[in-house]
N, C-alpha and C positions, 0 to 999 in steps of 0.2 A: 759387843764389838765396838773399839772405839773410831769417833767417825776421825781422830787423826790418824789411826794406821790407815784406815779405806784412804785418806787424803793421799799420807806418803804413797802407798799404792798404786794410787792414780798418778800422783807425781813419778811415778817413777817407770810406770806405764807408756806416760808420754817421753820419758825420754829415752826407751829401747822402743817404741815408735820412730823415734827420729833416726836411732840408728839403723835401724831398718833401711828408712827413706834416704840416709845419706851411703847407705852400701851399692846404689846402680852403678859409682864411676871405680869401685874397687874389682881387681884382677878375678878374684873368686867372689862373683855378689850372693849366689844362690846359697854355696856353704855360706855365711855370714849373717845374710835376711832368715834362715833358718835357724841360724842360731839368736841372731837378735829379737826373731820374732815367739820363737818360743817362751825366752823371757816377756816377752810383751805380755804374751796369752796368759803367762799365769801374774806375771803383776795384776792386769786386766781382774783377774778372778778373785784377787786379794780384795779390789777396789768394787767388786760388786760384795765382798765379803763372802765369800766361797776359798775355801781354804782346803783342799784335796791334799791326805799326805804325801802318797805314793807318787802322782804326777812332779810334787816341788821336790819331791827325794830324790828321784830320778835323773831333774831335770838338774840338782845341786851334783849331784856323782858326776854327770856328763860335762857341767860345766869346770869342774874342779881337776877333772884328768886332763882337758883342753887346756886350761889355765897352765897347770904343768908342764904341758907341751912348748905352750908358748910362750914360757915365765922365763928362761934363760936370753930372749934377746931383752927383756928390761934392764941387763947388767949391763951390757955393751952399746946401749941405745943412747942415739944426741938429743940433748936438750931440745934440740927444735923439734923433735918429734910429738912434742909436747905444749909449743909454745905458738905454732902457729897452726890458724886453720887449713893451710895449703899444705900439699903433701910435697916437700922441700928436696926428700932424696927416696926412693926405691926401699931402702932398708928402714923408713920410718916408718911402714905399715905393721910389722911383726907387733913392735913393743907396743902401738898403737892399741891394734887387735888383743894385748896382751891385758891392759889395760879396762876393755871392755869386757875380759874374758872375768876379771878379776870383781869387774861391778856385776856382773849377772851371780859369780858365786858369792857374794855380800849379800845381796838381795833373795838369792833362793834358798839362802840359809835362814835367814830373818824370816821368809815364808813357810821353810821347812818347820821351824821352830814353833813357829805360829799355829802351824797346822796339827802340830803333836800336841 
């Protein structure tokens, strides 16, 4: 196993940790911290180098039909929804959350892949 995947892992661990922690002031935080954190848990397990198919397979199907879900407001979404860390208007959260939907299925493919 090499110790730069565990590294990216970790790196990458800590940053759906934070989206976790910055999910309290969003409209739905539970749907969200559950999604963010599930990615956590298995980056988490990348970075202790634990590599489960089934859980990253799963967890890459669940993120990638979300993704789709919420992959049409990135066509119609403002550049500020992207450029500042304040939430600027109501309709900057979709492409936001689209956004993050989009890093957990990059990252649980790269884990799925890993894992097989």
């Amino acid at each position: 196993m090499s110790q730069t995947f565990r590294a990216a892992s970790a790196g990458m661990a800590a940053l759906f940790a934070l989206s976790v922690a910055v999910q309290w002031n969003d409209p739905d935080p539970i749907f969200w911290m559950g999604i963010y954190g599930l990615a956590f848990v298995l980056a988490g397990m990348g970075a202790a180098g634990r590599f489960p198919f089934w859980p990253n397979a799963a967890a890459l199907g669940l993120f990638t039909i979300l993704f789709l879900v919420w992959m049409p407001s990135l066509l119609d979404s403002r550049q500020e929804a992207f450029t500042s860390f304040q939430m600027k208007a109501p309709a900057d959260e979709a492409p936001r959350e689209a956004g993050g939907l989009l890093l957990c299925v990059v990252w649980s493919a790269v884990l799925t892949y890993r894992a097989r």
